[in-house]
N, C-alpha and C positions, 0 to 999 in steps of 0.2 A: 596534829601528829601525836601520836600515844607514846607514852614514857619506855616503852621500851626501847622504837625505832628513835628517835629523839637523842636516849641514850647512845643508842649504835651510831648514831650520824657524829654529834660529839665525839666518842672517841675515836673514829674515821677522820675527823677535820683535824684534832690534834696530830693524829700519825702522820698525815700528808700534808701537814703544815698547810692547812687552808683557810684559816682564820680570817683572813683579809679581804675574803667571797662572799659577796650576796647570800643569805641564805639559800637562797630557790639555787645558785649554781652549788652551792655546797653540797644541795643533796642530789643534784645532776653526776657530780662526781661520786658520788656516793652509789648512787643507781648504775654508772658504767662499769665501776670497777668490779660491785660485785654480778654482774651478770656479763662481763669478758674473763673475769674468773671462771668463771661456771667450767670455760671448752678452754682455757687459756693456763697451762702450772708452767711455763717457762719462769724468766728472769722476771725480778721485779720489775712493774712500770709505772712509767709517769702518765696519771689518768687526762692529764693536760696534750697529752700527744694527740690523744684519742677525743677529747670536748670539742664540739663544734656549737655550742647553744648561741645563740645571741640574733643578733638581724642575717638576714641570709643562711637561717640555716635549713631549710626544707620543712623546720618541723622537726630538725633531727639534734639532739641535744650530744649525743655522741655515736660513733663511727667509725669500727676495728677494723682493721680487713686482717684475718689469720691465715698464714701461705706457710705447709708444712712444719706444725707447730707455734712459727715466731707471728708477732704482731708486727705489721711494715707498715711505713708509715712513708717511704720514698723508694723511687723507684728501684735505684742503688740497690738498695735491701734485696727488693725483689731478684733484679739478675743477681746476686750472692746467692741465692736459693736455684734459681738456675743453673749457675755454675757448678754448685755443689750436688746437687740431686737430678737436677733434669728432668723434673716435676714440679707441677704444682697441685696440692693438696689443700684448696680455699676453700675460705667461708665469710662473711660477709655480718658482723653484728650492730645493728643498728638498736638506738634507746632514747625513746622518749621519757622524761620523769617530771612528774606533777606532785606536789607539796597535795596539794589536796585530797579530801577523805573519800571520792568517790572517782568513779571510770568515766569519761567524757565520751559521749558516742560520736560527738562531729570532731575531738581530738584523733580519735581512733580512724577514720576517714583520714583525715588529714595529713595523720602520721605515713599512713600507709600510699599517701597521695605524694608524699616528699619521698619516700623511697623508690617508689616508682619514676620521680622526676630524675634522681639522683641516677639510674641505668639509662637516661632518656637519651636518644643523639639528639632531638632535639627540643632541650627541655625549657617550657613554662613559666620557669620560678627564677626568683634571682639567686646565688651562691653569692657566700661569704668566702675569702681567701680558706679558709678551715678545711670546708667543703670541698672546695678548686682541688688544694691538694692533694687531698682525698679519693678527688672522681680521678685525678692524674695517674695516680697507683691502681685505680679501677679499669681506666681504659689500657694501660700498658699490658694489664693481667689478662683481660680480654681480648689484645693481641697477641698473645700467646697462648691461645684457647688452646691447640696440640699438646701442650703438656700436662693440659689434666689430667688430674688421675685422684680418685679412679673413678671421675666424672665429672661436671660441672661444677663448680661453685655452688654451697649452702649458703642460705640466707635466715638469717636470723633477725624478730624482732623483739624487742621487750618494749612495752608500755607501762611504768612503773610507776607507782601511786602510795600515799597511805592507809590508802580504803582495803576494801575486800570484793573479791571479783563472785559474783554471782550466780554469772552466766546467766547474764539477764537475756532476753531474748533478742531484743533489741542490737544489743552489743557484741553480740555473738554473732549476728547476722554481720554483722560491720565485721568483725576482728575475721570470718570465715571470708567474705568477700573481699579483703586485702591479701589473703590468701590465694584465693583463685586469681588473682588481676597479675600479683606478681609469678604467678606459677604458666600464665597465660604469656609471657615473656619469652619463655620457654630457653631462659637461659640460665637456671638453677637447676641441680639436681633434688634438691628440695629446698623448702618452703615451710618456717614455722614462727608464728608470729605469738608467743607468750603474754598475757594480763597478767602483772604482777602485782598483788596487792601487799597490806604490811606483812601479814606473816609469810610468805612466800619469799621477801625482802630478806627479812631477818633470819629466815632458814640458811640463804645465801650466803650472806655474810657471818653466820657460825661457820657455814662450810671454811672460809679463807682463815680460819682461824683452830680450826679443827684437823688430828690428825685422820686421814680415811680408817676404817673398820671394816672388816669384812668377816665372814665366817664360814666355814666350809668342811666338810668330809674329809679325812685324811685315812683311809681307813689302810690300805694298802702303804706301809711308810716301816721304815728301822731307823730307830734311836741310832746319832754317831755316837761312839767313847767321846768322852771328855777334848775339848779343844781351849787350849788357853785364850782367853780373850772371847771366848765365843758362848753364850749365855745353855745355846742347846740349837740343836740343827737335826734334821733330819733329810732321809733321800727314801722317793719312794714314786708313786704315781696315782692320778687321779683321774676319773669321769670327765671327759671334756665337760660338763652341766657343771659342775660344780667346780673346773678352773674358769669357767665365764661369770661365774658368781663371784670372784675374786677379782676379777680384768671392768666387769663394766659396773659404768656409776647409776645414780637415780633415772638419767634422762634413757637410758639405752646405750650409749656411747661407749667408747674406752676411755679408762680413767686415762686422762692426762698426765698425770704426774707419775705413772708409771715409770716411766723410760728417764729421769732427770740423770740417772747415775748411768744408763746405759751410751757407750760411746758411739754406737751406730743410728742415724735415724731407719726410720720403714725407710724399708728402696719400693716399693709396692710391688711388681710383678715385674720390675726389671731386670733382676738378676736372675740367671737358670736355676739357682734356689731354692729362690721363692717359689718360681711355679713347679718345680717340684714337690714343693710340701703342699702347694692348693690341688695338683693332680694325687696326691696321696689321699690326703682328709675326705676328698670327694668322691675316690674311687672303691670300687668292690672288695678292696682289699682295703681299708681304709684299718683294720685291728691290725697291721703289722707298724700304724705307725709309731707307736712305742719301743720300737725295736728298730728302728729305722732313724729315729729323732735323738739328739745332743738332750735337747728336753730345755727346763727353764730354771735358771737357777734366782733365786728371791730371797733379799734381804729387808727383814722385818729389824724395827726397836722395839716390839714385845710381839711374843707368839704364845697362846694362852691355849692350855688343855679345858676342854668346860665338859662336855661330857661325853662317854663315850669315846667315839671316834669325831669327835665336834671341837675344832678350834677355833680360836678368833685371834687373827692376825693384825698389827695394826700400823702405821706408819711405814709401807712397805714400798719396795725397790724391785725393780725386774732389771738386774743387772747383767746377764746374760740371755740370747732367748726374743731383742725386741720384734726379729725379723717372726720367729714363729709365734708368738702372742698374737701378731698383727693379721698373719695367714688365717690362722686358726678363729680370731672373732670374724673377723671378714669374711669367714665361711661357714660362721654355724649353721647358718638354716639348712645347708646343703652338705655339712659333713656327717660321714658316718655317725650312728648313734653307737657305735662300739667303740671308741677312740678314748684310747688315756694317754693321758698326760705324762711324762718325765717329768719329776717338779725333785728339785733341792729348797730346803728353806733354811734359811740362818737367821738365828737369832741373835742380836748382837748390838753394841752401842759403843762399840772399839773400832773409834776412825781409820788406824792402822791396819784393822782387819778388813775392813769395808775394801779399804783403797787393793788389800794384797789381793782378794778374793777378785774382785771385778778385772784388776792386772792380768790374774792366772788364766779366769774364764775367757778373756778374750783375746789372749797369747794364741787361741786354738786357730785363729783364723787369723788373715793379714789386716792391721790396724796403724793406719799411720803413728808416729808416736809422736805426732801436735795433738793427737785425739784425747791423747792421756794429761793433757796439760795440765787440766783442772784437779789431776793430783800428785802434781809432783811436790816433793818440798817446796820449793820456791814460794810455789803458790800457800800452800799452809804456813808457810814462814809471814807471808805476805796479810795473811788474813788474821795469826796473832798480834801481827808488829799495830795493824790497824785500832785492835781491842787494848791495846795498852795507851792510846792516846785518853787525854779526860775526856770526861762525859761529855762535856761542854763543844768538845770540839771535833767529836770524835764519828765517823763515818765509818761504814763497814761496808768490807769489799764481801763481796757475795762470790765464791768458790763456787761452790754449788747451788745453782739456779732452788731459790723456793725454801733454802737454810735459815731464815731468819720470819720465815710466815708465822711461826709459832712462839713468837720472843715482843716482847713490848719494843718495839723498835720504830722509830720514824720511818716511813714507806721512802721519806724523801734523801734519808741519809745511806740507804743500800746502793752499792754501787756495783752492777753487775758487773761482770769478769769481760763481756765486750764494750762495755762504753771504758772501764777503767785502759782496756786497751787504746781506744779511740783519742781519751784523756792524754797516757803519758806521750804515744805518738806525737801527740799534736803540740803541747806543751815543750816536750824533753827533744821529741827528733824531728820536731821542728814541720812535722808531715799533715798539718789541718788540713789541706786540700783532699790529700789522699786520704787522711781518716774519716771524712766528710761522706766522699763516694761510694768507695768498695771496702766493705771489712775483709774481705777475701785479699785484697791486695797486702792487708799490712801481716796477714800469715807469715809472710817470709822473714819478716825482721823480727819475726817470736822468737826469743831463744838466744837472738844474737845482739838485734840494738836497744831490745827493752824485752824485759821477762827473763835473764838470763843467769847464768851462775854466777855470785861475786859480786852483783849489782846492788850497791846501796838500795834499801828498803825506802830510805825519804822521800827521792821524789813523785812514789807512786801512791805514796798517802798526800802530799803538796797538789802532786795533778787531781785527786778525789776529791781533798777539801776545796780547792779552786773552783771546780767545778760545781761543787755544792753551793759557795759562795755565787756566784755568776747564776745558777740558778735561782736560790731566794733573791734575786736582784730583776730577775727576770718574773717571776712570780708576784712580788709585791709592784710593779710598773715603776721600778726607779730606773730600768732601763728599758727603753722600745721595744716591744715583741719584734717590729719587723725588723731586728738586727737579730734574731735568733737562728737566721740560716749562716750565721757570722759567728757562734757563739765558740765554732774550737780555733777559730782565730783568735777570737778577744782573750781566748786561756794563751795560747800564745803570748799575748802580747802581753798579759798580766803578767809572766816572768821577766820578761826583759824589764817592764816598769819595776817591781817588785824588788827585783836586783840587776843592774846592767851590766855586772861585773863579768867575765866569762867564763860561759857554762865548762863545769868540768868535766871529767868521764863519767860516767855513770855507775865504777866501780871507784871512781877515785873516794879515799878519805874525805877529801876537802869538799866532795858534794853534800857531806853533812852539810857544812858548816855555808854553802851555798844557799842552803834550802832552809837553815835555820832563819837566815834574816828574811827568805818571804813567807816560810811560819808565822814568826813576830808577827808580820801584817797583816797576814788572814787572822790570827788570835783576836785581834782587835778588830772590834766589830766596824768603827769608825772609820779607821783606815782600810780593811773588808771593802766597805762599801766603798769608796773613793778610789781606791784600786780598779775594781772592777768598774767604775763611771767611766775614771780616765782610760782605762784599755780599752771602751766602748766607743767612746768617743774618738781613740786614736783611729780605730777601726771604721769607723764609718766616717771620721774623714777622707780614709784613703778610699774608700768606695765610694763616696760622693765626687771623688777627684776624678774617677776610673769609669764608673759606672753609672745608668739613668737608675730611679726607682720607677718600679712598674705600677702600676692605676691605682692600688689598693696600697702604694706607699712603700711595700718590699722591695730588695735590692733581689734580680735573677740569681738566683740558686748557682747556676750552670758561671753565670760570672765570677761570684763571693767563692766556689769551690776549683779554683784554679791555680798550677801552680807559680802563675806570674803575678798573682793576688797576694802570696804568701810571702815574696820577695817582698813585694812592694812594702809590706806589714812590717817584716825586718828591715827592711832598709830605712822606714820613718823612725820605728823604735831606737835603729842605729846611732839614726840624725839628730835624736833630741837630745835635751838636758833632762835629769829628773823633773818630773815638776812640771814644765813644760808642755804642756799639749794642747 
């Protein structure tokens, strides 16, 4: 391995706390992250959801499935996408990765022979529980072939290496005929299988670490007067060519990270909107639609004059506008060549301005206001109270999906804004079954039984660090992966051990002073760890009392996430003595 990629894999296993991994999976994780990065800017993730290397894995070291943006990893997830959009927009990342300096042609066969098993109904090869799981989210998705949109499922492969890909003749012949075998399936709408060698690696991972760049024509534009808080902004309009120089990344695609600040996802062609503005773009008239369109309004943290009429934008937001971005790439090859753009840009690094402006712009049309969640106070209250913890202990809630990609920060300390929901649920209002299922479900108690005005800030840093604890405990093997479909129970039950005393409101004063003494415990790495044994063990007593394990040693999902599971969990906790279990 050469001293640069070497170095990348280092400060990679530092950040996601991977230390305690074979080298060869160290750099398995290394190779999934950063090529589910590539079509992946939502919330942080754990690359461990996504690893399947070891016995039983096809061949496949790791295994994304992307369904309208988010990574899913259970079925749950999926119908929540369902529910919410009534599409699905998948894709399929599969990633082999070899330590080694060269490309393996019977690897490459191989690889592509386990992905092919992996769509089989009926498949050849043996699966690993990882796998199982996996194919489980795969076949649900493919029973709900009707909502694709706006076609089959993409498939993606990476074979990743520390060599350099040649395009040997050989190998090519292999990497093209994995291509036609899966495209002969005829149940992807496309099919692309990538050789990545070191520098290709490394380009990658600058990417997750860099902010995007772009640079474009603004020729057509007026300077606004002066705005307090706002660096310089302009309103004006551009060449559809040169707003698609700004929207798509190296592969062809739409950048991903576009939309993070935008509160609406693509609806694709489901709303009269939308196909209004693809019958515009397409149509004879297609130069009235600058007159016709709202337009796009975009927020940059630096927007640089270079010459001429030639900017360079960088760090930027499409914060109103996702629905026509989306129209508009989805139709260049067939949209008018006379089409400009509406474009606003602001310049700016004033959070307060970011959160009015995105407010304002989407006040124009009806937005539910859970949509605005991730900027209300509360939440900004919520993500400094975090940064005030010490270093040593201190986890960060993630507001805004992909806020901390550019910060020296542990991968494994970011706590996105839905699992920390999942956390306090489960922990504080007592709902692990329900947090487990449907995240759509715990919508309703946003605002009133957890997220609300007047609510002590502690227990929802207590519910993050718990959670953090329980997973280094999970990570290092001092507790059984196959209690991980258990793991918002055992936070559960980590408070009741922690302190038995009872819970008080969640605006009461005294929930400090509740939440201080299972502080002290978590602080301590000693009793940390011992906390989270004993809640493990409480927990899977009462599943061993309740429930069989199935073949591969797991306790059914559909059992552990029920809410007569969750009594049971309180009512032992109820029944013990500290110490006890």
């Amino acid at each position: 391995m050469d001293r640069i990629t070497e170095s990348f894999l280092d400060e990679f296993v530092g950040q996601h706390e991977l230390e305690h991994l074979p080298q060869n999976e160290k750099f398995e994780h290394l190779a999934a992250f950063v090529t589910v990065r590539r079509h992946y800017n939502g919330e942080s993730f754990d690359t461990d959801d996504i690893h399947t290397g070891g016995g039983g894995d096809l061949g496949i070291d790791a295994a994304a499935i992307l369904v309208n943006g988010s990574i899913i990893t259970d079925i749950e997830s999926l119908d929540d996408h369902a529910d919410i959009s009534g599409y699905f927009d998948a894709s399929f990342i599969f990633v082999q990765a070899d330590r080694g300096p060269s490309f393996d042609g019977k690897k490459v066969s191989d690889f592509g022979f386990g992905v092919k098993d992996y769509f089989a109904s009926n498949p050849k090869l043996i699966r690993n529980s990882k796998i199982e799981a996996s194919i489980e989210v795969m076949d649900e998705l493919y029973r709900n072939g009707s909502k694709f949109r706006p076609g089959n499922p993409i498939c993606r492969l990476y074979y990743v290496t520390t060599g350099t890909w040649g395009g040997d003749g050989d190998l090519e012949a292999r990497r093209r005929s994995v291509e036609d075998d899966l495209r002969a399936m005829q149940i992807f709408r496309d099919v692309e299988f990538v050789c990545l060698g070191a520098e290709g690696l490394q380009q990658l991972y600058r990417q997750t670490k860099n902010a995007v760049v772009r640079e474009f024509v603004f020729a057509r534009r007026t300077l606004l007067p002066d705005i307090n808080g706002v660096n310089e902004a302009y309103i004006g309009y551009i060449p559809l060519s040169e707003f698609i120089k700004i929207v798509e990344d190296e592969s062809g695609e739409i950048l991903g990270s576009l939309f993070l600040e935008n509160v609406r996802d693509w609806q694709q062609y489901t709303t009269p909107v939308n196909d209004e503005i693809r019958e515009t773009v397409v149509s004879d008239h297609s130069d009235r639609f600058v007159l016709m369109n709202n337009g796009i309004t975009m927020i940059a943290s630096n927007l640089r004059p270079l010459r001429g009429d030639q900017f360079q934008i960088e760090d930027f937001q499409i914060v109103n506008g996702c629905q026509t971005t989306n129209v508009l790439f989805d139709q260049k090859d067939e949209a008018g060549r006379d089409i400009f753009v509406p474009l606003r840009v602001i310049s700016t690094q004033d959070e307060s301005v970011v959160k009015s402006i995105i407010r304002g712009t989407n006040r124009q049309t009806k937005v539910e206001e859970d949509q605005f969640f991730a900027l209300t106070d509360f939440a900004e209250q919520l993500e400094d109270y975090f940064e005030t913890i010490p270093e040593v202990n201190r986890v960060y809630y993630e507001r805004r999906s992909g806020q901390y990609n550019r910060r020296s920060v542990h991968n494994t300390r970011i706590v996105p804004h839905r699992n920390l929901v999942k956390y306090v649920a489960s922990m504080f209002s007592e709902l692990p079954h329900q947090a487990s299922r449907r995240y759509t479900t715990l919508r309703e108690i946003i605002g009133k039984e957890i997220f609300a005005k007047g609510h002590k800030l502690d227990p929802y840093y207590v519910s993050a660090f718990s959670a953090y604890k329980l997973d280094v405990a999970f990570r290092t093997g001092r507790i059984e992966s196959s209690l991980k479909p258990a793991r918002l129970h055992i936070l559960l039950a980590m408070r009741y051990i922690a302190n038995p005393e009872p819970m008080p409101f969640m605006n009461a004063r005294s929930m400090e002073e509740y939440c201080d003494v299972i502080t002290k415990k978590l602080w301590d790495n000693a009793a940390a760890d011992e906390l989270c044994a004993d809640a493990a063990s409480l927990v899977e007593k009462v599943a061993e009392a309740n429930f069989a394990r199935s073949t591969d040693g797991e306790f059914q999902r559909d059992d552990i996430r029920s809410q007569s599971f969750t009594e049971k969990i309180i009512a032992r906790c109820k029944a013990i003595k500290t110490g006890d279990f």
